[in-house]
N, C-alpha and C positions, 0 to 999 in steps of 0.2 A: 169351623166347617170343613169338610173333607170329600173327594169326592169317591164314589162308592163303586158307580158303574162307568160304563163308557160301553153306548150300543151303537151299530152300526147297520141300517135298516137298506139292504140293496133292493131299488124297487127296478122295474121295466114294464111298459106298455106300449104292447108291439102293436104293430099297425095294423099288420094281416087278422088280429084278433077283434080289430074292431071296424072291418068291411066284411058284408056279404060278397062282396066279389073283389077282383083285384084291387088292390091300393092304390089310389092315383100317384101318375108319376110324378109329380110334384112334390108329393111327400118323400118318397126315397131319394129321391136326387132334386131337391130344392134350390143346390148351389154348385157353384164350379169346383167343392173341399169335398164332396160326398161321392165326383164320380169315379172315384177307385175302391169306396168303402160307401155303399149307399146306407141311408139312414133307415133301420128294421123299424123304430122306435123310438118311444121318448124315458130316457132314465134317469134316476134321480139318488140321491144314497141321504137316509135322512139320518141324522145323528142325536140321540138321546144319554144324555149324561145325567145323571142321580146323583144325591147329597145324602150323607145322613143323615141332614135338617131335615129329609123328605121331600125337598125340590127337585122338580127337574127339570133340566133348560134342553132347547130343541134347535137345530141347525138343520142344513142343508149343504151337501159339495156336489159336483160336477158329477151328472151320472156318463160324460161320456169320456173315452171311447166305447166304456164297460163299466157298468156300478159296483159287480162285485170284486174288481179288481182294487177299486179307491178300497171299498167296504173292509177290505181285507188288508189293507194296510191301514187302516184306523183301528181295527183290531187287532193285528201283531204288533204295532210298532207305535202309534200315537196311544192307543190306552194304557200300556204300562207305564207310561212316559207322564198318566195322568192321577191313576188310580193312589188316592190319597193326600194328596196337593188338594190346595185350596181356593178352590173355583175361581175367590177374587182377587187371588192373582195372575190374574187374565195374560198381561205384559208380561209377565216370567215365565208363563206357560208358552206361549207364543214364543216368547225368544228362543228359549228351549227347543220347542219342534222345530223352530225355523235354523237353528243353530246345527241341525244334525239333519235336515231332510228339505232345507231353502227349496230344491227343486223336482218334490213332489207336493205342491202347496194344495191339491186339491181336497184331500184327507184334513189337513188343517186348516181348510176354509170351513169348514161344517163345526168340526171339532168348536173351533174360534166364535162360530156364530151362535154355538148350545151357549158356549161359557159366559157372552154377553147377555142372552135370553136369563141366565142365572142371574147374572148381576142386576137385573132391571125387577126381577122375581125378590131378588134380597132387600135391594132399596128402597123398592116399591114403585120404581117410575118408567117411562118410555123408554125407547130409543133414542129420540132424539135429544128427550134433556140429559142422558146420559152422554151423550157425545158432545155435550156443550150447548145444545139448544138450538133450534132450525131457525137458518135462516127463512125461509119460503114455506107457507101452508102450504100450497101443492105443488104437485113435483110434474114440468113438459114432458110426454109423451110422445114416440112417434110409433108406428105401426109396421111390424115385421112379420115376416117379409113379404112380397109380393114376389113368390118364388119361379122356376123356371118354369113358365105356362107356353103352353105350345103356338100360340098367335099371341102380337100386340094386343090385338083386342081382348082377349081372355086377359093379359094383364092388366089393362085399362079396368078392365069388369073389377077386377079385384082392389085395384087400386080406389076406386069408387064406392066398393063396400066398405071398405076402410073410412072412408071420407062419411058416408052415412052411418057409421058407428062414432062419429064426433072428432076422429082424428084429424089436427091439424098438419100431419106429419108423416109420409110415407115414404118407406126403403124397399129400393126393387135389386133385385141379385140379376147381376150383370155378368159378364164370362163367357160368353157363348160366339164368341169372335166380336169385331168391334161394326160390322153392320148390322148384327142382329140386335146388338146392346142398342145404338141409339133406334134403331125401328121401334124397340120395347119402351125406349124412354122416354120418344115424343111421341107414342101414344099415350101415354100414363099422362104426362105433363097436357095434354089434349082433355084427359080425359078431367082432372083433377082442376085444371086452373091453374092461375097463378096464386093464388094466395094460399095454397097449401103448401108447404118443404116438399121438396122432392129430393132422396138422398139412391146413392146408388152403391152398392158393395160390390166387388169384383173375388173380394176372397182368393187374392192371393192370383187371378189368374195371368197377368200379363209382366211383358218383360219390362223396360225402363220407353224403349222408342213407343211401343205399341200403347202404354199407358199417358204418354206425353200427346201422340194422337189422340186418343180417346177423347181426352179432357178438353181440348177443342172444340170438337160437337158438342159435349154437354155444358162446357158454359154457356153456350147459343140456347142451349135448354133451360137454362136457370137453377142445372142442378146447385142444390144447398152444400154437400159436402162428395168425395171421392172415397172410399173406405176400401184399406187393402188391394188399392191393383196391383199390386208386387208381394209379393210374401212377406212377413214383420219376421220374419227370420236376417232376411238382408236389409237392413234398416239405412246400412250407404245407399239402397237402392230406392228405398223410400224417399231418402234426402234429395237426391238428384232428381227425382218425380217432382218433391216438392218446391225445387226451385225455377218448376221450369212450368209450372201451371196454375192457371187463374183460378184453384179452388184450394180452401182445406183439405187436407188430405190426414186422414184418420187410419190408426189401427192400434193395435194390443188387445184382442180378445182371445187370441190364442195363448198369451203370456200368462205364465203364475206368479213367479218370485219378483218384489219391488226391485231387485237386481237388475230383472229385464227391462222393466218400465225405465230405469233409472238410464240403460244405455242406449234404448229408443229418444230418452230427451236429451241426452248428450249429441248423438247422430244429428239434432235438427232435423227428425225424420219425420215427423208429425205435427197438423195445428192441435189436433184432439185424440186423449185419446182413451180408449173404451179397457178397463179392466173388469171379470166379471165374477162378482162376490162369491162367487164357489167355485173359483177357481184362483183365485187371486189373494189367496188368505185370509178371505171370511171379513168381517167388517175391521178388525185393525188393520191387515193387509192394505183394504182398499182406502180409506183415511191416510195411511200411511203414502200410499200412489199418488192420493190426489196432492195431498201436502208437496210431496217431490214436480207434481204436472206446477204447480200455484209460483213454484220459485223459477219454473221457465218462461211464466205466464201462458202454462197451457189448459187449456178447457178439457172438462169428462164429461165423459157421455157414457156413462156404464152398457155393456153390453146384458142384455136381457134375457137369454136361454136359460132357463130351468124349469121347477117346480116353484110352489109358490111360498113357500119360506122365505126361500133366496131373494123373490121379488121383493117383500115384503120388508124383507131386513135392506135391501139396495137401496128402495124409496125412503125409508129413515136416513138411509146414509146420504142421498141426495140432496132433501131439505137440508141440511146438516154445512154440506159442502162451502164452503165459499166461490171456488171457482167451476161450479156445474152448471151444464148445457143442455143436456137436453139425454130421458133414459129412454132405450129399447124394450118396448112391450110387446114382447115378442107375443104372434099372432098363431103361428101354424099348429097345429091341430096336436093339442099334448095331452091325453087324459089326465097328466099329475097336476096340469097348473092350477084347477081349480078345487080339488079335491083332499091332497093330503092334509089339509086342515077345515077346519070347520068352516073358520071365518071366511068371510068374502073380503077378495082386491077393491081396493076402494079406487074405483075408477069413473070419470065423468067428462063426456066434450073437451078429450084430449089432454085430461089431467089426471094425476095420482095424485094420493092423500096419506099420508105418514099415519101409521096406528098410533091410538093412544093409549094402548094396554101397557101393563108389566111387562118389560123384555119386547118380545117382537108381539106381543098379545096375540098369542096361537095356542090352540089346541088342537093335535095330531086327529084325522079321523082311521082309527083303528081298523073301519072295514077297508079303504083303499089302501093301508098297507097289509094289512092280511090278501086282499083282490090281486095285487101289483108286485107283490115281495118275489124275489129274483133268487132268494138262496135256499 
């Protein structure tokens, strides 16, 4: 078997296209990473690869910062690297791309995820008995984000809608100086109770003293975990956060290559931490991540931004995990996450459910990439 094509489908759906009137600010600038590059959009790059058997398996990578920039390097650079190789050997394809392009892993997260969807299409079986067989029928859920809302109470508000869609589990984006963050976080904790998680992300905004304050007020809050208040670029800076405060502290969603992950658990810069399937090498990548988190004894919690592929193949790889914690279903407003495939997220009272189709058991729906296609 041989493989024939390699497509590379840039999608975008812009915000301003789907309000009558201006876009809430909430959506362009949801977090403290967007306000020098606000967010237009939500993008997605889908990848479809053909057999001469007549199979074809389907992925998904990172539509940000721009889809057709991934798009176009899955099509100069990963398809000739594929075009006639044989789909199952997945391992020698991946090493290959990863051997010449480690740190552009977004292109070969998609790529990585068609070629699994193929092998599950060949076999005949899931995802997850492909990966060795799930530990867990469903996979913990928390709800993202409860983004930058203009009063406490507008967060609370959201944060409770969260809570009356079943979620046991909600993340508020924090950054906005540290008396605005806790005013936002004990109302949300007010608003929610105690018995739901309360998680908070800073994304990167604060220094080492200003993050070691922070986490003070919020363990009086009960927050569950602390997520990037230093950049995962400076990972000594992580470490020093982390020794000096009464929570987990979490990051790697902006990392691609298991390289990075690999000197984040060396640093002792994190308790958990989040790599995310289209951006991170597609599902061998991320197995490969948590394998390396498992030998520091550290917990994942995969990061959740995309279209619904991505989620789809994440929650297989979840049940899957041995040492996983808990995934990001991401919440804010994305016309892709329900629609580039047919199927529906199987989601329930704060749980996901691993498919039990062939491959990721998806089929592409043709008019949202004809409505959403970016090239």
């Amino acid at each position: 078997m041989k493989i024939t094509q390699v497509k590379a489908i840039p999608l975008f759906a812009a915000f301003a296209d789907a309000f009558d009137g201006p876009v809430p600010p909430e959506l362009s600038l949801p977090a403290f990473s967007m306000r020098a590059n606000p967010l237009l959009g939500q993008g997605a790059v889908i990848v479809r690869i053909t057999t001469d058997a007549g199979l074809v398996g389907i992925g998904e990578a990172m539509g940000r910062p721009g889809p057709r920039g991934t798009a176009a390097h899955i099509k100069e650079v990963l398809a000739p690297m594929l075009l006639g190789r044989d789909p199952r050997h997945h391992h020698a394809l991946f090493t290959a791309m990863n051997e010449q392009l480690r740190f552009a892993p977004m292109g070969i997260s998609g790529v990585d995820m068609a070629l699994w969807d193929l092998r599950g299409q060949i076999y005949g079986d899931c995802l997850t008995n492909l990966l060795g067989g799930a530990m867990r029928e469903t996979v913990d859920c928390y709800a993202s984000p409860i983004p930058y809302m203009t009063t406490p109470e507008a967060s609370a508000e959201k944060a409770r809608e969260f809570q009356r869609a079943g979620f046991r589990a909600v993340k508020l984006k924090i950054g906005r100086g540290l008396g605005t963050d806790i005013d936002h976080a004990a109302a949300v904790r007010d608003a929610i109770g105690g018995d739901v998680k309360l998680l908070v992300d800073a994304n990167g905004a604060y220094t080492v003293s200003e993050s070691i304050a922070l986490a003070k007020d919020l363990v009086k809050l009960g927050v569950y975990w602390l997520e990037e208040p230093a950049h995962p670029e400076f990972p000594d800076d992580l470490a020093r956060i982390r020794r000096r405060v009464d929570l987990p502290v979490v990051s790697g969603e902006w990392l691609g290559s298991w390289f990075q992950f690999r000197d984040l658990l060396k640093a002792e810069a994190v308790d958990v931490i989040m790599p995310n399937i289209t951006r991170c090498g597609g599902i061998t990548g991320i197995m490969k991540i948590a394998d390396l988190a498992a030998l520091e004894n550290v917990t994942v919690a995969p990061h959740g931004v995309g279209a619904g592929i991505g989620i789809v193949a994440a929650i297989a790889a979840c049940a899957v995990m041995p040492n996983f914690l808990i995934y990001e279903y991401n919440q804010l407003f994305n016309p892709l996450r329900h629609t580039v495939m047919h199927e529906a997220i199987d989601y329930a009272d704060g749980l996901l459910r691993p498919s039990d189709g062939n491959g990721l058991g998806l089929t592409l729906n043709e008019e949202t990439l004809a409505r959403f296609r970016a090239d």
